[in-house]
C-alpha positions in Angstrom: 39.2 -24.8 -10.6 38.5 -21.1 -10.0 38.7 -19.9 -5.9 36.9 -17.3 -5.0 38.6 -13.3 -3.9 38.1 -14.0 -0.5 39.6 -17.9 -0.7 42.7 -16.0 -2.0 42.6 -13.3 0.3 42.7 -15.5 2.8 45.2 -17.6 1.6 47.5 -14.9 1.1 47.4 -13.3 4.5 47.8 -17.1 6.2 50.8 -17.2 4.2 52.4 -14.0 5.4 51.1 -15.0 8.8 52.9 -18.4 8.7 55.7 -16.8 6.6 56.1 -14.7 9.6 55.4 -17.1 12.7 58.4 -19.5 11.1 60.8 -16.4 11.2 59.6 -15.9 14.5 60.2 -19.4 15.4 63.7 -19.6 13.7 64.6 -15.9 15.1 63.1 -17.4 18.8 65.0 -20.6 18.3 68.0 -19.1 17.6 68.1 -16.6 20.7 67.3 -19.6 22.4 70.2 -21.9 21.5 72.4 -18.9 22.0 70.6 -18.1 25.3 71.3 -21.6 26.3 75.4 -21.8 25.3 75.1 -18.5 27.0 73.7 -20.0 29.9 75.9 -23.4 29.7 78.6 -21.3 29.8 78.0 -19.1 32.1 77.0 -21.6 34.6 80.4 -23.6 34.5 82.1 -19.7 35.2 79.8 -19.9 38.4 80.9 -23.7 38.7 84.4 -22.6 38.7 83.8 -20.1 40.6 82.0 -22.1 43.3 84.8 -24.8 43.2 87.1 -21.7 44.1 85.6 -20.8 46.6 85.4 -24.1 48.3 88.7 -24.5 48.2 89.3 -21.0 49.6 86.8 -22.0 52.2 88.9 -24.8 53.0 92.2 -22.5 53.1 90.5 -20.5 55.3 89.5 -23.4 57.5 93.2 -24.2 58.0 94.6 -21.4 58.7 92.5 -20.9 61.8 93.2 -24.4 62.8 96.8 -23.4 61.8 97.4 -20.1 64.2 95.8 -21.7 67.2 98.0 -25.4 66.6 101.3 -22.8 65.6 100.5 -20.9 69.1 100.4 -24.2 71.3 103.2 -23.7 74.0 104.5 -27.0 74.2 104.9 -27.2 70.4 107.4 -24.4 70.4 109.4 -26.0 73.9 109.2 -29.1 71.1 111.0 -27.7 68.7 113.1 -25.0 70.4 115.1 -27.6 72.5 118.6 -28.3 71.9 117.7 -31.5 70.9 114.4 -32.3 69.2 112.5 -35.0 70.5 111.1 -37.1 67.4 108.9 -39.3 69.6 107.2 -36.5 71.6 106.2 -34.5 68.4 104.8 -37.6 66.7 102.7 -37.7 70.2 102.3 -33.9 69.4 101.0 -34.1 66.0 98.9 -37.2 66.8 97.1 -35.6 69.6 96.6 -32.2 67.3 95.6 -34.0 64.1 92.7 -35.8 66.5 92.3 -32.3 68.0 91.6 -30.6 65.2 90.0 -33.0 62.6 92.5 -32.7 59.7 93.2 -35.2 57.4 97.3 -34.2 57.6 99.3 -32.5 60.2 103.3 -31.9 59.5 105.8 -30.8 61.7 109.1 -29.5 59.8 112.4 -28.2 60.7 112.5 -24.4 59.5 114.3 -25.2 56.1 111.3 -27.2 55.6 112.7 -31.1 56.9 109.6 -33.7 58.0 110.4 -34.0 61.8 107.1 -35.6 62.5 103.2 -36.0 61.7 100.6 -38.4 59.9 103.0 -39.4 57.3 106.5 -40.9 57.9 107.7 -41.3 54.1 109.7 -38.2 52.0 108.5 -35.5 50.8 110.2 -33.2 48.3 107.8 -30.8 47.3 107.0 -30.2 51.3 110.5 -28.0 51.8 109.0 -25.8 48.9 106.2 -25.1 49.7 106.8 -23.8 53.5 109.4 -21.9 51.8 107.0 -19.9 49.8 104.3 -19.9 52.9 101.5 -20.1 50.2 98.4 -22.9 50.0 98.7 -25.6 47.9 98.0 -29.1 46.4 101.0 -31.2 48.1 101.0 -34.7 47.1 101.7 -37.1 50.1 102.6 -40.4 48.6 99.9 -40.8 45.5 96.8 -38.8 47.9 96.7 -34.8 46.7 95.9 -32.8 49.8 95.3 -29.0 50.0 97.7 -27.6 52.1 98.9 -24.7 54.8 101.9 -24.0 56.0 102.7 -21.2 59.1 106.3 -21.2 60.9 106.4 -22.1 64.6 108.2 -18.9 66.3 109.8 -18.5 69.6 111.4 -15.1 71.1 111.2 -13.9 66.9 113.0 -17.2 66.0 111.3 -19.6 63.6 112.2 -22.5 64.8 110.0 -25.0 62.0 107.1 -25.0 60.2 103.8 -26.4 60.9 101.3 -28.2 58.1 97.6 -28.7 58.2 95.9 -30.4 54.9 92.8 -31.6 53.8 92.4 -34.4 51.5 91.2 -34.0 47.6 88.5 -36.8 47.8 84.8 -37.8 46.3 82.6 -35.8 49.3 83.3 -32.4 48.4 82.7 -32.9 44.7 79.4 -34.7 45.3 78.5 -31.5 47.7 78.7 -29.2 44.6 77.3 -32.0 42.1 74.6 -31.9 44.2 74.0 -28.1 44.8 75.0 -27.2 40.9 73.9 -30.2 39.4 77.6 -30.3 37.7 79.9 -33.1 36.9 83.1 -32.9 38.5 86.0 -35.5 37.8 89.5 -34.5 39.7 92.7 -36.0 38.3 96.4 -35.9 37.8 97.5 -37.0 34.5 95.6 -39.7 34.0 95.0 -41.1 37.2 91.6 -40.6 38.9 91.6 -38.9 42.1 88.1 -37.9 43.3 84.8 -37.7 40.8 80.8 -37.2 40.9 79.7 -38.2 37.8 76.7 -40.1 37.0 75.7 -39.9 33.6 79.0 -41.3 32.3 81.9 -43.5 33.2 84.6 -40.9 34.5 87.3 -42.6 32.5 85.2 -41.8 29.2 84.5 -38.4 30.2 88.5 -37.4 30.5 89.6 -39.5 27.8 87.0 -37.3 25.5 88.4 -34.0 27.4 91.9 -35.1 26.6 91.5 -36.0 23.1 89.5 -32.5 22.4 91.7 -29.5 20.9 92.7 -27.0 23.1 90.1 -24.3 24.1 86.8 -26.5 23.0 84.3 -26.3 25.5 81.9 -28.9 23.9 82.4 -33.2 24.0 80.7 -36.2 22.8 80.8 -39.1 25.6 78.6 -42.3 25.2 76.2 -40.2 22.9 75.8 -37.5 25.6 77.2 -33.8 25.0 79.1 -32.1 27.4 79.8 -28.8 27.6 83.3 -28.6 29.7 85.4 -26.6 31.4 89.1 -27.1 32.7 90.7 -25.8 35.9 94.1 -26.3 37.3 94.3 -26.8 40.7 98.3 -27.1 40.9 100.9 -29.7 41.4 99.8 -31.3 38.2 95.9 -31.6 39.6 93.3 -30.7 37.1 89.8 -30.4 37.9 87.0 -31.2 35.2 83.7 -29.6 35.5 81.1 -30.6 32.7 77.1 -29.6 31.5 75.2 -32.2 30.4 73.5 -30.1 27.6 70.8 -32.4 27.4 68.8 -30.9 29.9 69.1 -27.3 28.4 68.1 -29.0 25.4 64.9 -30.5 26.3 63.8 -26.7 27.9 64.9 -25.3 24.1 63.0 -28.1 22.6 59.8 -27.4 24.8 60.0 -24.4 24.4 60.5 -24.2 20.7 57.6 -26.7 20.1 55.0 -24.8 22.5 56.4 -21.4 20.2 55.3 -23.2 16.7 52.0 -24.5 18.5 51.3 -21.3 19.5 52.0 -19.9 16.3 50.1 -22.1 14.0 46.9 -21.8 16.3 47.5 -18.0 15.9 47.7 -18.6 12.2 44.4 -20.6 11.8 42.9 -18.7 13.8 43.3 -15.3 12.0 42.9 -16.8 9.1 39.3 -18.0 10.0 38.8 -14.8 11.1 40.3 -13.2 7.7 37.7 -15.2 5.9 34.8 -14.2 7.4 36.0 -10.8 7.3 37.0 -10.7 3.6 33.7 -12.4 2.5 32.0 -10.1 3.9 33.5 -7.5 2.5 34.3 -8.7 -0.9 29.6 -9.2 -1.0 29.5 -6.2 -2.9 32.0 -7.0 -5.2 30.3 -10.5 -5.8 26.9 -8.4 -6.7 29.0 -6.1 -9.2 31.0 -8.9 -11.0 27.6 -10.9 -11.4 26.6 -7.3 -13.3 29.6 -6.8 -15.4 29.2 -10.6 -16.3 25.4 -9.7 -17.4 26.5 -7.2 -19.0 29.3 -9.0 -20.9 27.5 -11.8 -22.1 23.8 -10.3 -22.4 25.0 -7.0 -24.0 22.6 -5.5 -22.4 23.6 -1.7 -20.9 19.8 -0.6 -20.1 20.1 -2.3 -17.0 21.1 -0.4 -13.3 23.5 -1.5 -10.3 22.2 -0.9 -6.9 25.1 -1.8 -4.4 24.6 0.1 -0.6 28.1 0.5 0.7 30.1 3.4 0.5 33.1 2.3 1.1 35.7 2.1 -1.4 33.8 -0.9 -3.1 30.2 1.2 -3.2 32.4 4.1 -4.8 33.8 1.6 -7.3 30.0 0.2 -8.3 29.1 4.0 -8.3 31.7 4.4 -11.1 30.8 1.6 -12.7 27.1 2.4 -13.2 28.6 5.5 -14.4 31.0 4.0 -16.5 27.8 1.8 -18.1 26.1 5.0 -18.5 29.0 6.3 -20.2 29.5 3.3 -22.3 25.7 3.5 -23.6 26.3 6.8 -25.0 29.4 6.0 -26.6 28.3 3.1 -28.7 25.8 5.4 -29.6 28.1 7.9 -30.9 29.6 4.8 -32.2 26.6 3.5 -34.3 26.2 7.4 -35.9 29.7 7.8 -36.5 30.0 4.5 -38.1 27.5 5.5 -40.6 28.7 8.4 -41.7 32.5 6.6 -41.5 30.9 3.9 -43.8 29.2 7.1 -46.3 32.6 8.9 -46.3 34.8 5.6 -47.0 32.6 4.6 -50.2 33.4 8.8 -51.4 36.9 7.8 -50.4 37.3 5.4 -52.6 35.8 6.7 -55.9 37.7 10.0 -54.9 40.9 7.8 -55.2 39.9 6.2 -58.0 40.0 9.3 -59.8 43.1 10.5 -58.0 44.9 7.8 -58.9 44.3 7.5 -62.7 45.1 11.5 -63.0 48.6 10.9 -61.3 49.5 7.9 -63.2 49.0 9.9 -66.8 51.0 12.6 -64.6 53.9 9.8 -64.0 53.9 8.8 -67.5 54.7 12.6 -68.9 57.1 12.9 -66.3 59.0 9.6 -67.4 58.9 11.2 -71.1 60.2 14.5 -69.7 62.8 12.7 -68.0 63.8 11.3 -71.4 64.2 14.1 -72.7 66.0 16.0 -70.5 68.4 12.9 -70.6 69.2 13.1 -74.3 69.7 17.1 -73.4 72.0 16.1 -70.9 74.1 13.5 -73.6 74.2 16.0 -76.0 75.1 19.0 -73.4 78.1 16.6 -72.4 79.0 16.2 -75.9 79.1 19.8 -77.0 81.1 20.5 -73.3 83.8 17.7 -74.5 84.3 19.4 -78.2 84.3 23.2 -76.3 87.1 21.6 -74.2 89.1 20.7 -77.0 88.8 23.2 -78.7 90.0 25.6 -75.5 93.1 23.0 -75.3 93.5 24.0 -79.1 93.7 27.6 -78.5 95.6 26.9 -75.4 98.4 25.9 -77.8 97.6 28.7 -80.5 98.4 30.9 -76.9 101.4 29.7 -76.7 102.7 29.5 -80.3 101.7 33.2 -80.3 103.9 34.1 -77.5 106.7 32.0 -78.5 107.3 33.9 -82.1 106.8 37.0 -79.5 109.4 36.4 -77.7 111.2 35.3 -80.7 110.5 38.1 -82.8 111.9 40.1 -79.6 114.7 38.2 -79.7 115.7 39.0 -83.2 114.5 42.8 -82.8 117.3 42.8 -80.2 119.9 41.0 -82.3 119.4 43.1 -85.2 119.6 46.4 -83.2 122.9 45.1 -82.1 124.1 44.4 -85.3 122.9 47.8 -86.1 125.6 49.5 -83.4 128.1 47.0 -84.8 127.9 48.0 -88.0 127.3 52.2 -87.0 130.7 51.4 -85.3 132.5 49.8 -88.4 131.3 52.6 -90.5 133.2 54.9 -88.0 136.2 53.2 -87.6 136.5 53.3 -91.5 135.8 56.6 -91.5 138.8 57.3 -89.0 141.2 54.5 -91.8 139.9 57.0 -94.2 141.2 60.5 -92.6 144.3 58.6 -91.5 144.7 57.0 -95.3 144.2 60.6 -96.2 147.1 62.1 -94.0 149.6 59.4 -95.2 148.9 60.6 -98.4 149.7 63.8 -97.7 153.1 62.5 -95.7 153.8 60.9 -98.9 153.3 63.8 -101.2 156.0 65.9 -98.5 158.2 63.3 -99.0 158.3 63.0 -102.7 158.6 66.3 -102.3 161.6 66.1 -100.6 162.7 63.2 -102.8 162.6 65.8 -105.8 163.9 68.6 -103.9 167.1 66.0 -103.0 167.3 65.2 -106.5 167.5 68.7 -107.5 170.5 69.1 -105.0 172.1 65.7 -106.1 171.9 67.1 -109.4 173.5 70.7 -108.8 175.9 68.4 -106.6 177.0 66.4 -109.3 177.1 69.6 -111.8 179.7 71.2 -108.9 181.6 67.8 -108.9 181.9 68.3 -112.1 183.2 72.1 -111.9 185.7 71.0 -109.0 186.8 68.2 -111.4 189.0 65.6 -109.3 188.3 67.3 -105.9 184.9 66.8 -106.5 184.5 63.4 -107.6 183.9 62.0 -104.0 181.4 64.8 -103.7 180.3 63.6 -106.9 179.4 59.6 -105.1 177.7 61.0 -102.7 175.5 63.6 -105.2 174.7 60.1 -107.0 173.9 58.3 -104.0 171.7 61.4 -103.3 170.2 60.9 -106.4 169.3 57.3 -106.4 168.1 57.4 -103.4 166.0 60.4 -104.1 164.8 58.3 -106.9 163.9 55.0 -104.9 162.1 57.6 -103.0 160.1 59.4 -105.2 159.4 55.4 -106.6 158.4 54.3 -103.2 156.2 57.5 -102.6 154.4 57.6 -105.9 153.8 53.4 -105.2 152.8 54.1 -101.8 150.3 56.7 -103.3 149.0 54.0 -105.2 148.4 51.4 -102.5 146.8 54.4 -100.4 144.9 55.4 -103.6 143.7 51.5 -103.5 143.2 51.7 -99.7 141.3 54.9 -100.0 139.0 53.8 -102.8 138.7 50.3 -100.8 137.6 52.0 -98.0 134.9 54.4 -99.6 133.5 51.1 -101.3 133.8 49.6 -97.4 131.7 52.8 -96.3 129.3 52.8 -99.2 128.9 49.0 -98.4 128.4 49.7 -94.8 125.9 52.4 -95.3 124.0 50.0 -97.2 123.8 47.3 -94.6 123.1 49.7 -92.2 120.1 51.3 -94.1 119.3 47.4 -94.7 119.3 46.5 -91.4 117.3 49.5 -90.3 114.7 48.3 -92.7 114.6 44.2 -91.5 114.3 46.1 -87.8 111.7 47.8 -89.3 109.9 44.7 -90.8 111.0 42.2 -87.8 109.5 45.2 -85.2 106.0 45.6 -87.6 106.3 41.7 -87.8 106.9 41.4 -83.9 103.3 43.8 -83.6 101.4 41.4 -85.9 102.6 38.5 -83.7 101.5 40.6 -80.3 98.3 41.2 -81.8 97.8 37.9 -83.0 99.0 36.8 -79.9 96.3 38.9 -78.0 94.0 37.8 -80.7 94.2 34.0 -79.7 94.6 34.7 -76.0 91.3 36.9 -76.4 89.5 33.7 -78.5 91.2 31.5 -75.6 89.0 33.7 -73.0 86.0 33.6 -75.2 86.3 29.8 -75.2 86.9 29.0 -71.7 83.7 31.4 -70.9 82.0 29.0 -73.4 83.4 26.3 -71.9 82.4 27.1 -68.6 79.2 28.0 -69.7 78.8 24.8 -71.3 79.6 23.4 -67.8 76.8 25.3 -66.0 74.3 24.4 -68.7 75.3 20.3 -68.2 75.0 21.0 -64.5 72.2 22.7 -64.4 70.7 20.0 -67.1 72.1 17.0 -64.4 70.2 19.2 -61.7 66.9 19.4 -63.9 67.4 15.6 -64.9 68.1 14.9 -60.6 64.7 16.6 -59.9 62.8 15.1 -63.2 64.0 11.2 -61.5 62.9 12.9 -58.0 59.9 13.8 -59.2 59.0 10.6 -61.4 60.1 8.5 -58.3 57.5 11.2 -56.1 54.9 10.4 -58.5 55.5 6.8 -58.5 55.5 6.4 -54.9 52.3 8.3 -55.2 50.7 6.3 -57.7 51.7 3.8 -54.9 50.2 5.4 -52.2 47.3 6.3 -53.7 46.5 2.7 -54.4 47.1 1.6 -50.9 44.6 5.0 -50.2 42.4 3.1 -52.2 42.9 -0.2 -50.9 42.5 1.2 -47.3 39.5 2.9 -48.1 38.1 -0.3 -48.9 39.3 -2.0 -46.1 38.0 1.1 -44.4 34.6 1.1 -45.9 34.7 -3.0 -44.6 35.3 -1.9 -40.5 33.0 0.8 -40.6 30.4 -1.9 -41.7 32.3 -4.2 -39.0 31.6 -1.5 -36.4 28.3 -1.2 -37.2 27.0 -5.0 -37.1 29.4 -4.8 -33.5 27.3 -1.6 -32.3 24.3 -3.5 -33.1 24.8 -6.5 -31.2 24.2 -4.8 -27.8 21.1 -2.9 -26.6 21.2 0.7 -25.9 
């Protein structure tokens, strides 16, 4: 079931209204129960307040009767005498209490002693209490009475006290029930001593204000709230004042019920009203959504809107007359452009057709390129592996090469020092040779000498001989000249010999050292032309080394730049495929283009322009 705009208009609004009137209500209510403990509570404070001033009314009461009884002249001869006379101030206080309409009259000594008055019996709060000279609650047997006290004087003297009290009973409690309309119950412990209570039993009422924790001010008695308030009087006298909170209640109730009734008239009401107003205002818009609907299911756009308001609803069937206007044109824009989408889809497709054949032979020589360029890339790899080893190769070729260098080096160095060596033996043998040469000639002085001494041994022995015996000692020693002369000349010429040997020795040892010398000049020679050959050979392979690792390298840049050209060649066939691709989805959507113009066009000609 469809509801109209203005049903839901209306509905809408009563909503908010009622949303609002119940948080009215509940705000309203809850002031209102506040307002009322506010009020409960405020009217026990004036309860109190009244009771306290009752009782100071009563105070007050008794003093006056107090100064005028205190003042009496025969009161103070009474007590003043040397002797008191019990009987006469019983007649005293009899005659005063009937004078002056109290319910207690007490005559004490001054350190508070009964002496006479309305009650006979003890009482020991009575000597405190006209000690202190304050009011009070003085209990006189089990009857609480609120008390004055004033001392009787005479020439500055106090001479005893004087007592007026009234009695704690039902009549003033009733009084202030009925002027406040508050219950009152008055007790000590929990004995009853006055009450005005109607609406409960008293008993009930205290046993509920004793049994409730300490400072709450609300009780349940019989199924009737109270809201209650404690007061201490003194002495152990407590007065009870208590709200029935039923009354307050009924007012909140009223009132709360007159609130909602009040409200939900208010709320019908303007929602009547609402109604009337939102039909009426939502006419035009009836007459333009039974146009749109027309036009929707007639598909008609030749028709016109004629709507008389200008408010915001005759500006919105202004813009949509326009907006059919506008409409009209475009689906005839729609139908040309259709046409010529329909004419350029069907040259579309043949176009891609073609296109697509030309760039799948295009893919296929790019797959065969790629081929090749892989086998260039294999057999670049290959040729880089054997230019690697062969660099290795003449890496070790390198270093054989320097090795015999340095060896060669080596053995230049060796043989140069063999060279001194031997230059040095040549000399010393030179020097043997001089020095062989002056022994020789020491030698030849000595055999020399030798034959000089055997010339003298002889021309010794030839005197001997002339002296006859005188020379035959002279004669031993000429022979012993002689043969030693001879063992000398013996040992000279065989020392000439040996140095003869030497000397010939050594001039083979020079010749032979000559030789080796001039033989090791010539291996320095070869080993220093041999050490050349090695340092060019050396430079020779280090040079093809070069050469080689430029090939090598080169070889490197080739394989990397055939890896690059193989990269783009798999780039490229995968472009081309994914274009071969692409070019048959172009194709496909062309023909599904070529179906939707042909859609639009049977869509454009299902409404009348």
């Amino acid at each position: 079931m469809t509801h109209s705009l203005a049903a839901r208009l209306t509905a809408a609004i009563t909503l908010v209204i009622l949303v609002l009137t119940a948080l009215c209500v509940t705000f309203t209510g809850v002031v209102l129960r506040s307002r009322m403990d506010t009020e409960l509570a405020h009217s026990l404070t004036q309860d109190e307040s009244a009771w306290s001033r009752l009782v100071a009314q009563e105070g007050r009461t008794l003093r006056v009767l107090l100064r005028s009884a205190a003042a009496n002249a025969r009161l103070r001869e009474l007590l003043s005498g040397p002797t008191l006379d019990a009987a006469a101030l019983q007649a005293f206080a009899k005659e005063q209490q009937a004078l002056v309409s109290v319910e207690l009259l007490l005559i004490t000594r001054p350190e508070g002693e009964l002496v006479a008055g309305s009650y006979a019996g003890a009482l020991p709060a009575l000597a405190g209490m006209v000690k202190s000279g304050t009011p009070g609650v003085l209990f006189v047997g089990e009857t609480p009475y609120w008390a004055v006290s004033r001392p009787v004087e005479v020439d500055g003297r106090g001479v005893g006290h004087l007592v007026l009290g009234s009695r704690f009973d039902d009549a003033p409690l009733k009084d202030l029930r009925n002027q406040r309309g508050v219950e009152l119950v008055l007790h000590a412990g929990t004995r009853l001593v006055a009450r005005s209570v109607d609406t409960v039993s008293p008993e009930a009422l205290l046993a509920a204000v004793d049994a409730a924790a300490e400072g709450e001010g609300r009780v349940e008695v019989e199924d009737v709230s109270f809201r209650v308030a404690r007061q201490p009087v003194g002495a152990g006298l407590e007065l009870v004042l208590a709200r029935d909170e039923s009354t307050e209640a009924s007012r909140f109730t009223t009132a709360v019920v007159l609130i909602v009734g009040l409200g939900l008239f208010t709320a019908l009401a303007a929602g009547g009203i609402i109604f009337l107003l939102v039909r009426r205002m939502t006419g035009p818009l009836r007459e333009l959504t039974a146009a749109a609907a027309r036009v929707v299911a007639e598909g008609d756009f030749r028709g016109t809107l004629e709507v008389h308001s200008r408010d915001e609803i005759g500006q919105l069937a202004s813009s949509f007359a326009e907006m059919m206007v506008q409409l009209r044109s475009l689906l005839m824009a729609l139908k040309g452009s259709a046409e010529q989408l329909e004419s350029a889809a069907s040259q579309l497709t043949e176009s891609a057709t073609v296109q697509n054949e030309a760039v799948s032979q295009q893919a296929v020589a790019l797959h065969e390129t790629q081929l090749a360029a892989q086998q260039l890339q294999e057999s670049s790899r290959a040729a880089a592996k054997r230019v690697e080893t062969i660099q290795r190769e003449a890496e070790k070729a390198s270093g054989f090469g320097q090795a015999g260098e340095a060896a060669v080096s080596g053995s230049v160095g060796g043989l140069t020092h063999i060279r001194s060596h031997v230059e040095q033996i040549g000399r010393t043998i030179s020097e043997l040779h001089q020095r062989t040469r002056l022994v020789g000639d020491i030698t030849r002085t000595v055999k020399d000498l030798a034959d000089q001494s055997n010339v003298l041994a002889l021309n010794a022995s030839i005197e001997a001989a002339r002296s006859g015996d005188q020379g035959r000692a002279f004669s031993v020693v000429a022979r012993n000249m002689r043969s030693l002369a001879d063992q000398s000349a013996g040992a000279t010429t065989r020392v000439q010999g040996i140095l003869g040997d030497i000397g010939r020795a050594i001039s083979d040892a020079v010749r032979i050292s000559e030789g080796g010398a001039r033989e090791v000049e010539g291996g320095l020679e070869q080993v220093r032309a041999a050490g050349e050959s090695l340092r060019s050979l050396a430079g020779i392979i280090q040079s093809n080394g070069q050469t080689v690792k430029s090939i090598s390298d080169a070889v490197r840049q080739q394989d990397a730049g055939i890896a690059e050209l193989f990269a783009a060649l798999s780039s490229m066939a995968d472009v081309a495929d994914q274009i071969v691709d692409r070019m048959a989805e172009s194709e496909q959507a062309a023909i599904q283009l070529s179906a939707a113009s042909g859609e639009l066009s049977a869509i454009v000609g299902r409404y009348q322009i």
